[in-house]
N, C-alpha and C positions, 0 to 999 in steps of 0.2 A: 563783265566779260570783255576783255580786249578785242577792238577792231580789227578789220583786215590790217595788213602788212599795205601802206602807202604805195609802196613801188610796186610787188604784186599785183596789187589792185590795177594799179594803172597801165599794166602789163597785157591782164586781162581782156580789159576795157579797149585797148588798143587792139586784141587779136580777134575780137569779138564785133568793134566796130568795119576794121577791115573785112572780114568774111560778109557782113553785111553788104557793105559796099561791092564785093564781087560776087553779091546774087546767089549766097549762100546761107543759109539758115543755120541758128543758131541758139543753144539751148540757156536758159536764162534759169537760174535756182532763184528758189524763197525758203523760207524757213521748213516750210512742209510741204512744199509741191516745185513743178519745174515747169516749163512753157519752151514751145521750138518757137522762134517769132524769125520774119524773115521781110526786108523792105517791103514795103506795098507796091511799090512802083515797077518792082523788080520781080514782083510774082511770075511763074512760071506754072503749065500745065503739068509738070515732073515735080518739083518743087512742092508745090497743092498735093499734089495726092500721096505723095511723101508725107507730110505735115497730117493731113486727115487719116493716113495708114495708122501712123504712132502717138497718133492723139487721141482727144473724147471728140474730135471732130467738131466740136461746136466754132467754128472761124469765126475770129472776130477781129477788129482793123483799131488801133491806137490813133485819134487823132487830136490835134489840135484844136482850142475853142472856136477860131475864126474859120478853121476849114469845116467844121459842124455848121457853124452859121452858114455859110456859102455853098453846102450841099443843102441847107436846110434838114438838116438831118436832127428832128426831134428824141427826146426823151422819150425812151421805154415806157416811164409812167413818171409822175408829175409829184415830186420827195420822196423817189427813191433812193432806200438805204438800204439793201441789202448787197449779203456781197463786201463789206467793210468800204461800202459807198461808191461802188463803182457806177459812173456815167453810163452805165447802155443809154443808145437810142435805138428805135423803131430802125429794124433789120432791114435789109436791101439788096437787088440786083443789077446789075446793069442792065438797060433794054438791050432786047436781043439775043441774049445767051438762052433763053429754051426755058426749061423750068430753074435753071438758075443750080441746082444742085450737084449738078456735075464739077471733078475737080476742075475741067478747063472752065466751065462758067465760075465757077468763085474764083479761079487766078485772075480771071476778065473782071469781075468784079472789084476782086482788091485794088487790082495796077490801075483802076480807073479812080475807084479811093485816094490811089496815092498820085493822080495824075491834077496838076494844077487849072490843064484845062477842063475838065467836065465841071459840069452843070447839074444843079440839084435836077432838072427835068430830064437829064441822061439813065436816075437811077429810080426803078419801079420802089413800092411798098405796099407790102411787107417780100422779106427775100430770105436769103439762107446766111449772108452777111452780116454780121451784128457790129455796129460803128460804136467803138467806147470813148469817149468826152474825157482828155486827160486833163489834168490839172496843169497850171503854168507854171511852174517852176518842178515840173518834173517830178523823181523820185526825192526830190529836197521838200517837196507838198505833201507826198503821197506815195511811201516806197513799198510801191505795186505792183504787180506785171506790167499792165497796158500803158505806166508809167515809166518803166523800166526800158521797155521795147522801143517808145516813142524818143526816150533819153538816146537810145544806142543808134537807134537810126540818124536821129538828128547827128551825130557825132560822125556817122559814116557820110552821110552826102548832104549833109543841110537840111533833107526835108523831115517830117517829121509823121508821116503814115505807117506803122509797123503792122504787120498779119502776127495773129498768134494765136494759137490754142494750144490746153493742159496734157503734156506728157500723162502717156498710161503707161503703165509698170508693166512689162512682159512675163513678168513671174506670177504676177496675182493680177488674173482678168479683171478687169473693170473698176479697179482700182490705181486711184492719179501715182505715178510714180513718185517717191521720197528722192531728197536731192542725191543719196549716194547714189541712187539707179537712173538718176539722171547723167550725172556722171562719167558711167560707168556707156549709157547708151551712145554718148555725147565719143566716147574713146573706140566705139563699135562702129561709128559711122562718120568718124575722123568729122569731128565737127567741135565747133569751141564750143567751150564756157564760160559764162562770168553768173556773179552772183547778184543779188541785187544790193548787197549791204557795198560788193566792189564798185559799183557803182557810184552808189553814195559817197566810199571816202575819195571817188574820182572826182566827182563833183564840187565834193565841199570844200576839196584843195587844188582844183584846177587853177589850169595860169589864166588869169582873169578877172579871178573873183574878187579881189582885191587891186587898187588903185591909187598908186604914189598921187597923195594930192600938192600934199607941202612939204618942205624943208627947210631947219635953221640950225647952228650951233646953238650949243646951251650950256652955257657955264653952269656945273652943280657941284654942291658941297661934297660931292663922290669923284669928282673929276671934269673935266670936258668932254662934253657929251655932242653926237648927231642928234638932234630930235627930227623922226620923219615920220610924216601925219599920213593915215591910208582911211581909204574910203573902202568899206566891204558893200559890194556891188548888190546883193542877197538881201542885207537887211538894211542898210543904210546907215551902221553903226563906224564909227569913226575910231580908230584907233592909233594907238601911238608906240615907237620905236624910238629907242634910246641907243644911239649906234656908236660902236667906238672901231675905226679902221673898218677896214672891207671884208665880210664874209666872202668867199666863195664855196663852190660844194664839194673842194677840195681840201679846206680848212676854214671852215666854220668860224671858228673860234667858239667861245662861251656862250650858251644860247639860254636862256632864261625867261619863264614866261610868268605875267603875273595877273592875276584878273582886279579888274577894278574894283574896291572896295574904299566908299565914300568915306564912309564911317573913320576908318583904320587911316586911310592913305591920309586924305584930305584935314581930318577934324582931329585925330590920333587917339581915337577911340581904347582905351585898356580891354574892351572888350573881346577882341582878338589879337594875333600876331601880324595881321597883314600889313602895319607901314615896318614894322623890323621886317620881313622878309623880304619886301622892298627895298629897304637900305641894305641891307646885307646883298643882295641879287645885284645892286647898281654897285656896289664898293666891291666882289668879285669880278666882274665883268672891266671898272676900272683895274683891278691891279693885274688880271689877264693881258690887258694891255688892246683887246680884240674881243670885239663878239658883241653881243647884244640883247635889252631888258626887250621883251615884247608886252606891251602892257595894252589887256584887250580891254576894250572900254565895253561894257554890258547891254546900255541901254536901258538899262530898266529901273523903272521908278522906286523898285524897294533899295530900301539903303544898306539891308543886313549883306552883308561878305555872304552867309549859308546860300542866301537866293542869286547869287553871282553865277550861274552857271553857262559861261560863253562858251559855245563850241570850241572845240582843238581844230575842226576844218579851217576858219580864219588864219588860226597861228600856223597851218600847215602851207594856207596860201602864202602868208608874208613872209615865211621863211626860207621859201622857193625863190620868192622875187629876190628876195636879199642874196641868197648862195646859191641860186642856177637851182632848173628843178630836180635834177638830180641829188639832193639833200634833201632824207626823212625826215618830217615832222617829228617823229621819235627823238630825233636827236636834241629836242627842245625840254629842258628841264623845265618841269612846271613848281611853283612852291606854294605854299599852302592859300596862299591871297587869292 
């Protein structure tokens, strides 16, 4: 199944991060369910009882490992896996707010979650707040809700505390709403949406993720070539760009992507096509006269081509950096290496 559409997505993700940042919530799709998540920091008493109106009400607050540590905010229970491994810890209130259950006491609670000053000794246990432990690297760890929310916040103001609980379907009581009726709610109450997979391709070809380390000509039996070395920020995998003239994202030129394959490339293996498709990729790309080989280096210790499976996020990062981001990754011909 084909991914989101790159620009789309990123579109999304933009209109999604913005409403965030002006203290507006915002409905986030998954495969089978939808979530309204809204800043922590940014919580409001309208806002809360908005969110627990159209939800299963269960609030619960996306946070980062070190703001867990620094609340001291413990695990729920000690390997748990339920849930497709979600972090709860041990629910909370802020002192002060009464029995805590009210929408104005959980907006007080969350915005105190999302506030850098409070102190683990500012928040009672057990409470009506459930603190979920995201993973660090995001929805690129773990594409979740509480990982999703924590992604979008961060991308609206830096920090990284999101509020969220499970849309219910207004057609069928007590049942989570399906992402069309997410949607559909999302268009009732002029509020965005992004998805969690838009996310992801936001992520995995954001401007960043990738890093011009080196640069050299390189005389090759295809022509004269740029060779420029990139560091992917993600995994630590290093790859390499075969450049001829200047892309930009208004003419590309020949864009060609090739996956590392030991065997084929290096040792010229007959047991696949991957160094002909290579040679054939860099002698187009020369007689184009423009454009460029993108050859993802893998990482990985097997040698077969079959197990070569490098993400298209990388080549969507370095094709941005090369032709401004406004040029799709789409526009990168991949061949069979």
């Amino acid at each position: 199944m084909a991914g989101p559409d790159p620009l789309r997505a990123r579109e999304r993700v933009g209109r999604a991060a913005q409403a965030l940042a002006d203290g507006e919530p915002v409905v986030v799709t998954a495969e089978t369910g939808a979530h309204l998540v809204l800043a922590a920091r940014r919580a409001t008493t309208p806002w809360m009882a908005f969110l627990v109106r159209h939800t299963a009400g269960l609030v619960c607050v996306a946070l980062d490992g070190s703001t867990c540590d620094r609340l001291r905010l413990v695990p729920m229970a000690v390997g748990f896996t339920a849930h497709r491994s979600t972090a709860y810890c041990v629910s909370v209130d802020l002192h002060g707010t009464g029995t805590g259950i009210s929408a104005s006491a959980r907006a007080r609670t969350v915005a105190a979650l999302g506030d850098p000053a409070t102190k683990g000794a500012d928040l009672c246990r057990p409470g009506h707040v459930i603190p979920i432990r995201t993973r660090e690297r995001g929805v690129l760890d773990r594409a979740e809700p509480a990982e999703a929310a924590s992604d979008l916040v961060r991308l609206a103001d830096g920090s990284s505390a999101a509020a969220l609980s499970e849309l219910l379907s207004s057609a069928r009581p007590g049942e989570v709403a399906t992402p069309h009726e997410a949607t559909a709610f999302a268009d009732q109450h002029d509020l965005s949406v992004v998805a969690i997979v838009d996310l992801m391709a936001y992520r995995a070809a954001a401007p960043g993720r990738v890093r011009r380390v080196t640069h050299t000509a390189l005389p090759t039996s295809h022509g004269p070539f740029t060779a420029v070395g990139y560091l992917d920020t993600l995994d630590g995998a290093e790859h390499i760009v075969l450049l001829i003239g200047s892309p930009d994202e208004h003419d590309p030129g020949l864009l060609r992507l090739h996956r590392e394959c030991v065997l084929g490339d290096v040792l010229g293996s007959q047991a696949c096509e991957c160094r002909a498709a290579l040679a054939a990729d860099l002698d187009a790309v020369a007689a184009a006269g423009r454009g460029a080989v993108v050859y993802l280096r893998t990482g990985s210790r097997e040698l077969s081509c079959a197990s070569s499976a490098a993400p298209h996020g990388a080549a969507g990062a370095i094709v941005a950096d090369l032709c401004g981001a406004a040029t799709s990754p789409s526009s990168v011909q991949a061949d069979a290496g």
